[in-house]
C-alpha atoms as a printed R data frame, in Angstrom:
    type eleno elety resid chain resno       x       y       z
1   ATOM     1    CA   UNK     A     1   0.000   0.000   0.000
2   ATOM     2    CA   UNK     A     2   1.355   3.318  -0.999
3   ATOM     3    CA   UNK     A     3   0.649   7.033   0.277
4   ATOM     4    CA   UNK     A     4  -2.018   7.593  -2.590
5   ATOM     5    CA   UNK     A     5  -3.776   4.359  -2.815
6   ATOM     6    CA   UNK     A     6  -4.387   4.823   1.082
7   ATOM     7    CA   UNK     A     7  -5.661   8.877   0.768
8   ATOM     8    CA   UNK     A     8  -7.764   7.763  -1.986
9   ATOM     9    CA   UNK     A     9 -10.609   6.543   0.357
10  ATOM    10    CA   UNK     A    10 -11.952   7.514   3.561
11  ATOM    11    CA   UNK     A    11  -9.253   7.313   6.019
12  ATOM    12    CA   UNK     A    12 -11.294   4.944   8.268
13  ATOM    13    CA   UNK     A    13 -11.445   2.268   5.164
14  ATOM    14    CA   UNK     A    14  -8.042   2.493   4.403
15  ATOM    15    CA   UNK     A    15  -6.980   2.136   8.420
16  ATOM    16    CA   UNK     A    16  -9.154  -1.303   8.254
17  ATOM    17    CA   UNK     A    17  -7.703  -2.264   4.703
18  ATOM    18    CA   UNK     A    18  -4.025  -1.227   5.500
19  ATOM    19    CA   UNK     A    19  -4.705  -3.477   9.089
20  ATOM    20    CA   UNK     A    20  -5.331  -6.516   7.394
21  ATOM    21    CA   UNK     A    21  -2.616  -6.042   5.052
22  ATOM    22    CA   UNK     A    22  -0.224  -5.806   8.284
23  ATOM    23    CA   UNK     A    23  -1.647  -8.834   9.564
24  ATOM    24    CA   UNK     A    24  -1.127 -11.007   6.546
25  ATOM    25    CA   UNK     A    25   2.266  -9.792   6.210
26  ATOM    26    CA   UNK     A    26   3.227 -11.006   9.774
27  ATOM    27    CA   UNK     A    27   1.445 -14.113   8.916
28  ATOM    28    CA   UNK     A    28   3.772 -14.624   6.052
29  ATOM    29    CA   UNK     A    29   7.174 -13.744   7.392
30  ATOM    30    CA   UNK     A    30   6.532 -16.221  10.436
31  ATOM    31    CA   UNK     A    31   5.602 -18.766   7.016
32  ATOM    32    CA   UNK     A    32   9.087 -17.381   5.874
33  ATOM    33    CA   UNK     A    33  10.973 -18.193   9.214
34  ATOM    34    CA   UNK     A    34   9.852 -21.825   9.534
35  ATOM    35    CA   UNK     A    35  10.832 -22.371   5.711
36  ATOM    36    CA   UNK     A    36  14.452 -20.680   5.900
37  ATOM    37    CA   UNK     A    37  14.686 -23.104   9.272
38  ATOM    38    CA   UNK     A    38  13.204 -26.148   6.900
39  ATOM    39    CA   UNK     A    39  15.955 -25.619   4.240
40  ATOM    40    CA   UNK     A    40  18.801 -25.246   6.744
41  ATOM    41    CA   UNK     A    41  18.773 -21.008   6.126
42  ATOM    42    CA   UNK     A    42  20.247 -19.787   8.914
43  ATOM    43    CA   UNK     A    43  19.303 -16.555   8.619
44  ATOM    44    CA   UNK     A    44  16.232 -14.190   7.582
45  ATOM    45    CA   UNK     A    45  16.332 -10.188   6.502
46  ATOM    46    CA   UNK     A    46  12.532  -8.670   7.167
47  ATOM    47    CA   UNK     A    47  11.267  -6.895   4.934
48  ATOM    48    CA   UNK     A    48  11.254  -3.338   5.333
49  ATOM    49    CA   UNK     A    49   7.464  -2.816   4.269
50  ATOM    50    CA   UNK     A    50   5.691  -4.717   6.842
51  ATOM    51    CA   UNK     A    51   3.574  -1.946   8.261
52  ATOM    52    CA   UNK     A    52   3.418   0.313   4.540
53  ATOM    53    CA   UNK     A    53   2.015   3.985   5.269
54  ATOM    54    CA   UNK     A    54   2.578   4.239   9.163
55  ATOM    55    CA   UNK     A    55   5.118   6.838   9.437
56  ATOM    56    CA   UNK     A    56   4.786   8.783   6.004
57  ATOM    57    CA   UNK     A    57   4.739  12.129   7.366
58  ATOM    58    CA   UNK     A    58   1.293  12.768   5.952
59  ATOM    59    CA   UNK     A    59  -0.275   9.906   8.460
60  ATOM    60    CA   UNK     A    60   2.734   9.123  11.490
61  ATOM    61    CA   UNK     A    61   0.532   6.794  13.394
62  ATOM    62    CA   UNK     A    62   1.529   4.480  15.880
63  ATOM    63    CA   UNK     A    63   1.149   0.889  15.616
64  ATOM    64    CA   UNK     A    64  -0.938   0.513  18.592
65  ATOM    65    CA   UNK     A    65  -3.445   2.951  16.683
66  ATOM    66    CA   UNK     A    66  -3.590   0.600  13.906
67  ATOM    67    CA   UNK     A    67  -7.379  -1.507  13.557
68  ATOM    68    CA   UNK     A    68  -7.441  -4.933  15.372
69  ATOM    69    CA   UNK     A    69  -4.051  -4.128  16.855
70  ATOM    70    CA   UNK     A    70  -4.740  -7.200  19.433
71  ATOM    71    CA   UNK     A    71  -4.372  -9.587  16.214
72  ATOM    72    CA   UNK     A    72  -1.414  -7.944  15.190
73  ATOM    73    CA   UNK     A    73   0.156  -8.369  18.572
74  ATOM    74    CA   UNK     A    74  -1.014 -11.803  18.351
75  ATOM    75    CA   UNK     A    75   0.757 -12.474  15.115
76  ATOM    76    CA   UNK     A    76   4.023  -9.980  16.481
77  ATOM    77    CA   UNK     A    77   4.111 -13.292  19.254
78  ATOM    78    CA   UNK     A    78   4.144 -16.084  16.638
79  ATOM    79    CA   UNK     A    79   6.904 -14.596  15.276
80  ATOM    80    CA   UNK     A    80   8.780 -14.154  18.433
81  ATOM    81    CA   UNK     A    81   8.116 -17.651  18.921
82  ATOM    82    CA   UNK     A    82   9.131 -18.888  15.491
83  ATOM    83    CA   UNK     A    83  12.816 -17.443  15.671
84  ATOM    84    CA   UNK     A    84  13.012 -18.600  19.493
85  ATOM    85    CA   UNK     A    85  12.009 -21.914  18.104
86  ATOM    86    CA   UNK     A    86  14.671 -22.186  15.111
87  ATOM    87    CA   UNK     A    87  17.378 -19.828  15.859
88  ATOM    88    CA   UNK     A    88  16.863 -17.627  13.156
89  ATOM    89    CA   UNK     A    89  19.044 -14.948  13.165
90  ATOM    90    CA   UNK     A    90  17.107 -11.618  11.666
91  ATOM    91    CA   UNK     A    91  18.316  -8.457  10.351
92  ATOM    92    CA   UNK     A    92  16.740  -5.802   8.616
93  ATOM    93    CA   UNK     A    93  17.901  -3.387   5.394
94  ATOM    94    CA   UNK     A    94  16.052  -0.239   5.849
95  ATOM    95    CA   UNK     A    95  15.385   1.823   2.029
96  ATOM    96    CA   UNK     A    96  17.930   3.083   0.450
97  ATOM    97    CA   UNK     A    97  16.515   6.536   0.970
98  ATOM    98    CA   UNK     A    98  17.802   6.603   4.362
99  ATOM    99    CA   UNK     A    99  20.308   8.841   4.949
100 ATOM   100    CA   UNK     A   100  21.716  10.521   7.821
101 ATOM   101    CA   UNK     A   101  23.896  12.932   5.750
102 ATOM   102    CA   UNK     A   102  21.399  15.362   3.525
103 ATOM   103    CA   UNK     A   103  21.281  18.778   4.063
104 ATOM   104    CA   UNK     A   104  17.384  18.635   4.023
105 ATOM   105    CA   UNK     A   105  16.273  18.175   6.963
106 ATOM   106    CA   UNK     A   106  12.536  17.115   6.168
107 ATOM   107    CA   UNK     A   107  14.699  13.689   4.993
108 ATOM   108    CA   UNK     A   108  16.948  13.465   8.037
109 ATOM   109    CA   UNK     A   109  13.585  13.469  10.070
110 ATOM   110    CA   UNK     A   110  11.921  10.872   7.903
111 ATOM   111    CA   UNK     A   111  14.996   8.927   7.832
112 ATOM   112    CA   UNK     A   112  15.435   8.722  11.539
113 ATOM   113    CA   UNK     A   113  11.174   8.184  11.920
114 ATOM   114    CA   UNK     A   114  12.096   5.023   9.331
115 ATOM   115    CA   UNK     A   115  14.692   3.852  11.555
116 ATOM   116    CA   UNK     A   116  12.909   4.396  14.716
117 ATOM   117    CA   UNK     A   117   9.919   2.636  13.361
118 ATOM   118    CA   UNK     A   118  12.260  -0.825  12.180
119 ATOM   119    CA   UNK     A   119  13.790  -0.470  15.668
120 ATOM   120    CA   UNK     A   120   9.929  -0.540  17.515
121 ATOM   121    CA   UNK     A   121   9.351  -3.611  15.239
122 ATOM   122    CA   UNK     A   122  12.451  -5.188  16.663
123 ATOM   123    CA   UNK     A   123  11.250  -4.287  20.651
124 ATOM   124    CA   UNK     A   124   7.873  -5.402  19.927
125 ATOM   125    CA   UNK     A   125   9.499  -8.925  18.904
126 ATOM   126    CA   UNK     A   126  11.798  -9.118  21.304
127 ATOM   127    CA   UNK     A   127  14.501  -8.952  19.506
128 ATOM   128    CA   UNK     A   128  18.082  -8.200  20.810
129 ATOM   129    CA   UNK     A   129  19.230  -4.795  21.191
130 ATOM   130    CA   UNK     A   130  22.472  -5.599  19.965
131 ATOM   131    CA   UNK     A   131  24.559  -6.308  16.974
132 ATOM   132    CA   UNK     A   132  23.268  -9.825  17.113
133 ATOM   133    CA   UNK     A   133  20.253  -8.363  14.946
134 ATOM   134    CA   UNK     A   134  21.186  -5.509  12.435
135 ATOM   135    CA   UNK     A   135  19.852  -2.907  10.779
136 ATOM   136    CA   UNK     A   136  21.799  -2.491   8.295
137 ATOM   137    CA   UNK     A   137  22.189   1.341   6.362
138 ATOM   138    CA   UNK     A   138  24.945   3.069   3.910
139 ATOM   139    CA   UNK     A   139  26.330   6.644   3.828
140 ATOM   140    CA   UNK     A   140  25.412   7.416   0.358
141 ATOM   141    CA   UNK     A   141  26.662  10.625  -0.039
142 ATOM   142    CA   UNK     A   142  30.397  11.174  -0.869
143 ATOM   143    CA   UNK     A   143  32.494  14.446  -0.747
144 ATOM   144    CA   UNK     A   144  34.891  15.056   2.414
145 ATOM   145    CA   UNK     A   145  35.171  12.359   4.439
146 ATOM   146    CA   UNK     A   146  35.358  13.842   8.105
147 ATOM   147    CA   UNK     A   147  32.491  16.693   6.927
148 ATOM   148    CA   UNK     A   148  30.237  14.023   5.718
149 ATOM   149    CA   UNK     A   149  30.784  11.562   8.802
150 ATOM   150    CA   UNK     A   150  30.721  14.687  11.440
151 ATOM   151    CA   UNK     A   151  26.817  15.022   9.811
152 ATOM   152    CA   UNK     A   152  26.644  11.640  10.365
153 ATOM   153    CA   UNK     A   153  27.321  11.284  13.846
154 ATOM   154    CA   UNK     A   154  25.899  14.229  14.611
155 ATOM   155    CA   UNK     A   155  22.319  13.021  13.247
156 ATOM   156    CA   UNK     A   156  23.327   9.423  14.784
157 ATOM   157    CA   UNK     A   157  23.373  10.626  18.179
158 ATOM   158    CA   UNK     A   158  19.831  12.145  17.627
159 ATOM   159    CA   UNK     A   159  18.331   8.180  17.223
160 ATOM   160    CA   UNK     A   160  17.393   5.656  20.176
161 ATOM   161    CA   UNK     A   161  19.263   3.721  21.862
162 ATOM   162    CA   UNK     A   162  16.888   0.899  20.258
163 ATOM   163    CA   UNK     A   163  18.649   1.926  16.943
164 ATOM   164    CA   UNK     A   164  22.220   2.623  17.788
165 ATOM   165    CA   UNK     A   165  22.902  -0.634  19.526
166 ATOM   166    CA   UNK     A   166  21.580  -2.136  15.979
167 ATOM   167    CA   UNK     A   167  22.721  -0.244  13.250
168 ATOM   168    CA   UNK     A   168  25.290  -1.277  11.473
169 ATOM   169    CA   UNK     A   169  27.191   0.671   8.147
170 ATOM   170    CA   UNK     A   170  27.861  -0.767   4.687
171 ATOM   171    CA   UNK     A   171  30.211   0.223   2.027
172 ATOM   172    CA   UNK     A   172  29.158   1.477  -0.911
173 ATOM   173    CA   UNK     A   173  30.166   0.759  -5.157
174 ATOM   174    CA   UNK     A   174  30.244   4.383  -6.186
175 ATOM   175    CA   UNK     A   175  33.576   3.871  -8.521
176 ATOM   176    CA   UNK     A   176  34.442   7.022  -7.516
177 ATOM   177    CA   UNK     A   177  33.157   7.382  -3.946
178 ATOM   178    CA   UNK     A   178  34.774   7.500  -0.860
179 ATOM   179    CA   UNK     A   179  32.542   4.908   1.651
180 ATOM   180    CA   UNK     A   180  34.962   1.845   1.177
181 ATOM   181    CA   UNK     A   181  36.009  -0.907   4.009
182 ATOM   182    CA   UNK     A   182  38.948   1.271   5.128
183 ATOM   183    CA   UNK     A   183  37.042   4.638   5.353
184 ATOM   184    CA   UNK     A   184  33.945   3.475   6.850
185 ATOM   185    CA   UNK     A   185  36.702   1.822   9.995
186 ATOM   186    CA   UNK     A   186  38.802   4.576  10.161
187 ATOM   187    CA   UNK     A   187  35.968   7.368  10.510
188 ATOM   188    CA   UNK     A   188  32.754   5.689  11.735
189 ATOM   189    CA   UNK     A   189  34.152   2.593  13.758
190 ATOM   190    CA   UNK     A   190  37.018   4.201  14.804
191 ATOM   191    CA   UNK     A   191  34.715   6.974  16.499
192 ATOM   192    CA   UNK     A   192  31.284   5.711  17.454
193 ATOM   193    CA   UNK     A   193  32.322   2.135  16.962
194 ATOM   194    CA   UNK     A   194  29.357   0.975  14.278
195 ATOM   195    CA   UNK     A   195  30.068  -2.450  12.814
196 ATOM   196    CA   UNK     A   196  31.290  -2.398   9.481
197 ATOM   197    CA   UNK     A   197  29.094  -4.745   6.882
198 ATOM   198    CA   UNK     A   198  31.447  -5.935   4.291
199 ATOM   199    CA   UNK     A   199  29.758  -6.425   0.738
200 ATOM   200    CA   UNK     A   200  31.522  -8.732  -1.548
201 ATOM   201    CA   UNK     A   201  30.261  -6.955  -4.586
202 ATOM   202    CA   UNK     A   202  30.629  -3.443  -3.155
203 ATOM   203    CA   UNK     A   203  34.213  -3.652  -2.572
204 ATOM   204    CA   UNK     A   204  34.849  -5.161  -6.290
205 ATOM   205    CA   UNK     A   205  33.799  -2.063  -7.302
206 ATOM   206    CA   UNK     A   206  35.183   0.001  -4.364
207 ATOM   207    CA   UNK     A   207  38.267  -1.899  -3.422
208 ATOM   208    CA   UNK     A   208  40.022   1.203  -2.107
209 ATOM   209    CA   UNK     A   209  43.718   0.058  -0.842
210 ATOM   210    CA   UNK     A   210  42.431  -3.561   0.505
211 ATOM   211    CA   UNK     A   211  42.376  -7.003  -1.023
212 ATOM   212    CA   UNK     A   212  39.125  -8.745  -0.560
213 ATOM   213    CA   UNK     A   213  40.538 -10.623   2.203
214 ATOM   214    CA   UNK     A   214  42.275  -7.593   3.886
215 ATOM   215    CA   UNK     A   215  38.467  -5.946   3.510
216 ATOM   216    CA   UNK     A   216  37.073  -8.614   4.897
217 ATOM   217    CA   UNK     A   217  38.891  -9.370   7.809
218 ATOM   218    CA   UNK     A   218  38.957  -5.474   8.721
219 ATOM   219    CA   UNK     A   219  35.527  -5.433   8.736
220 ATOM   220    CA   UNK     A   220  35.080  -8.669  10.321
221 ATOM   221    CA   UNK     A   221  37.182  -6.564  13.464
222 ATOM   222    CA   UNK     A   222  34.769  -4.344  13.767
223 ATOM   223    CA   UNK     A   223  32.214  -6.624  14.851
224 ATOM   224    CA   UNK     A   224  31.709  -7.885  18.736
225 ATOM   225    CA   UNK     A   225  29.297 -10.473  17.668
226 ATOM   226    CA   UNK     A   226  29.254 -13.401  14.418
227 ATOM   227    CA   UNK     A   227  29.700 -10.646  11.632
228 ATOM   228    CA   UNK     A   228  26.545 -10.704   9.348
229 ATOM   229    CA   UNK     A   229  27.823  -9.868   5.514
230 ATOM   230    CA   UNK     A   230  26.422  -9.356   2.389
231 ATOM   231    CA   UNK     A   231  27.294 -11.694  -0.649
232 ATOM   232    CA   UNK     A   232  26.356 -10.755  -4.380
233 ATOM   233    CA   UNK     A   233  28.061 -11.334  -7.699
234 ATOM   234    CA   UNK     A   234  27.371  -8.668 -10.863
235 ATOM   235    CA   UNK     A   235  26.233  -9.317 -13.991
236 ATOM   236    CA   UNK     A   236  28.975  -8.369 -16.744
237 ATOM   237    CA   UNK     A   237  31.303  -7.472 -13.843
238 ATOM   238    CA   UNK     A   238  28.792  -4.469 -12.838
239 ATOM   239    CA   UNK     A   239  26.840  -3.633  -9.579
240 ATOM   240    CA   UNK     A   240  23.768  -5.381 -10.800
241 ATOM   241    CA   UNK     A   241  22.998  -8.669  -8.924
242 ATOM   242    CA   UNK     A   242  23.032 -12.081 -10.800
243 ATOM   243    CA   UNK     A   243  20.222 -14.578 -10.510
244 ATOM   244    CA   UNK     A   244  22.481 -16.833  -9.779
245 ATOM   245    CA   UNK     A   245  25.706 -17.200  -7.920
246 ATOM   246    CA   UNK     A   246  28.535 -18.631 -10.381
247 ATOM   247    CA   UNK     A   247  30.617 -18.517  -7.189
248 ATOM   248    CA   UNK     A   248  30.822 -19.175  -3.560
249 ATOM   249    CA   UNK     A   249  31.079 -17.018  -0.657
250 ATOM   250    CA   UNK     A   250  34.922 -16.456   0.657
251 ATOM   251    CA   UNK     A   251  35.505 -19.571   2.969
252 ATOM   252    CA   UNK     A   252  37.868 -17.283   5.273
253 ATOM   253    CA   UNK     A   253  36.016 -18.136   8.565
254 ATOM   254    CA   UNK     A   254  33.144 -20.640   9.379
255 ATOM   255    CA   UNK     A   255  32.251 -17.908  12.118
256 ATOM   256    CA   UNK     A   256  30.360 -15.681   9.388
257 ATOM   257    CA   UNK     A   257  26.601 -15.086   8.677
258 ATOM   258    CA   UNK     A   258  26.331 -14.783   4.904
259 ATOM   259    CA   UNK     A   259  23.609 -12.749   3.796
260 ATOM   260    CA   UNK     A   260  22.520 -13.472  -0.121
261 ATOM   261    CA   UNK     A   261  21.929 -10.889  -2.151
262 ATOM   262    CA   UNK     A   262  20.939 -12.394  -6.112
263 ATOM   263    CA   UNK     A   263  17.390 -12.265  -7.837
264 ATOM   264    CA   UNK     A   264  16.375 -15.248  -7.281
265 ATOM   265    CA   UNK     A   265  16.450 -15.212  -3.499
266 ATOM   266    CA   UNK     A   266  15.705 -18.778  -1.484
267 ATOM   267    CA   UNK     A   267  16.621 -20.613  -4.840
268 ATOM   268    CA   UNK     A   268  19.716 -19.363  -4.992
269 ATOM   269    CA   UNK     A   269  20.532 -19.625  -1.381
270 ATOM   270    CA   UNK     A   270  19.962 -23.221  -1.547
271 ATOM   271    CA   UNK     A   271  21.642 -23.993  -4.919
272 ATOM   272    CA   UNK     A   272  24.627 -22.621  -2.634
273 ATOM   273    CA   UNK     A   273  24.323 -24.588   0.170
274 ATOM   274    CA   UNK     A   274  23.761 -27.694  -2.175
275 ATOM   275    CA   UNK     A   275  27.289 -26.604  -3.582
276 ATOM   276    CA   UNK     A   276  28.879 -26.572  -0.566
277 ATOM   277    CA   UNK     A   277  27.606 -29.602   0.773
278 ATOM   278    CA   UNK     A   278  29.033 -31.389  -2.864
279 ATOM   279    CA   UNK     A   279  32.046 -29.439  -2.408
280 ATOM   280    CA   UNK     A   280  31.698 -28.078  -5.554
């Protein structure tokens, strides 16, 4: 449900349509959880669209507000209990709108409401504050490294402490950026000490002075619990994901979440771990 599909009808109608909506999308990632623990997935990124609508700044509800909240808290439960029952590790990727850095302040505000909303999700299932769980952003803007990480911080110390002890920072594939492994350490973990995600595919294009495995195990420093990283592979040797991995994930550590990121999702997850099970 978008903005203008829900201000198209009476606000009362679209509360009740945008409540059911909720609950079958809580329905379906507890499906989702009990599948990835089915198929020996060890780990499962929420989407970031579970409750659509709630804090666009023309509506900024709370969930509790939301029609036949008690069923939602109901479902909320079942999912607590499904990743207490398999061990599912969860994360979360907020949009890639978020930013932290942008001179507007209208999208500083509705980038810390997103973040503030993922992080209420997380309380509401019980979910570690801590590393353990991410929430995973990027500092998309590049320019001056210590001026764009001072706005950074600055706007970082203006979220929860339900966000900060989550968040985590990823580096970036602009060819001619600045956000790779060795920046992000040396001017956000160095200072508010935010665990570095390392993204295969990222640093192919954004290598800066690091191998892969220097980038890698850098990052992997950074991090007080099992790191949680991102692997992709481009098409043509570009940023845009593959269906399918050709390769395999790094095999530096065993102690190392690997979060897939290729088109065709759970299939390709489990053509990998068929691979790797074949050694081949």
């Amino acid at each position: 449900m978008t903005y203008k599909t829900f201000s198209s009808k009476p606000r009362e109608e679209s509360l009740e349509k945008l409540s059911l909506l909720v609950i079958n999308n809580l329905k379906t990632t507890r499906e989702i959880i009990y599948h990835c623990n089915l198929n020996n997935i060890r780990g499962y990124r929420f989407s970031s669209d579970l409750f659509p609508v709630i804090n666009h700044p023309e509506v900024m509800m709370d969930l509790s507000e939301l029609p036949h909240f008690n069923i939602i808290s109901l479902e909320l439960n079942n999912i607590t209990r499904a990743i207490r029952e398999t061990g599912i590790r969860v994360s979360a990727h907020p949009s890639e709108y978020i930013t932290l850095t942008s001179d507007d302040p209208k999208a500083i505000s509705n980038s810390i409401n997103d973040l503030e909303l993922h992080a209420k999700i997380f309380d509401l299932l019980d979910i570690p504050k801590d590393h353990s769980a991410p929430l995973n952003i990027h500092c998309r803007k590049d320019g001056e490294p210590n001026e764009i990480s001072g706005k950074f911080i600055m706007n970082f110390e203006k979220l929860s402490s339900s966000v900060k002890s989550r968040l985590v920072i990823e580096n970036n594939d602009n060819t001619s950026g600045v956000w790779s492994i060795e920046n992000l350490y040396k001017y956000f973990y160095k200072t508010i000490n935010t665990p570095i995600t390392f993204d295969i595919l990222h640093h192919k294009m954004l290598p800066g002075n690091l191998s892969e495995r220097a980038a890698f195990d850098l990052a992997y420093s950074s991090w007080s619990y099992t790191p949680l990283f991102h692997y992709s592979e481009g098409k043509n040797n570009t940023r845009a994901h593959c269906d399918m991995a050709e390769n395999l994930p790094p095999q530096y550590t065993s102690d190392i979440y690997w979060d897939v990121e290729l088109k065709n999702k759970d299939i390709a997850i489990l053509d990998i771990l068929r691979r790797l099970e074949n050694g081949n």
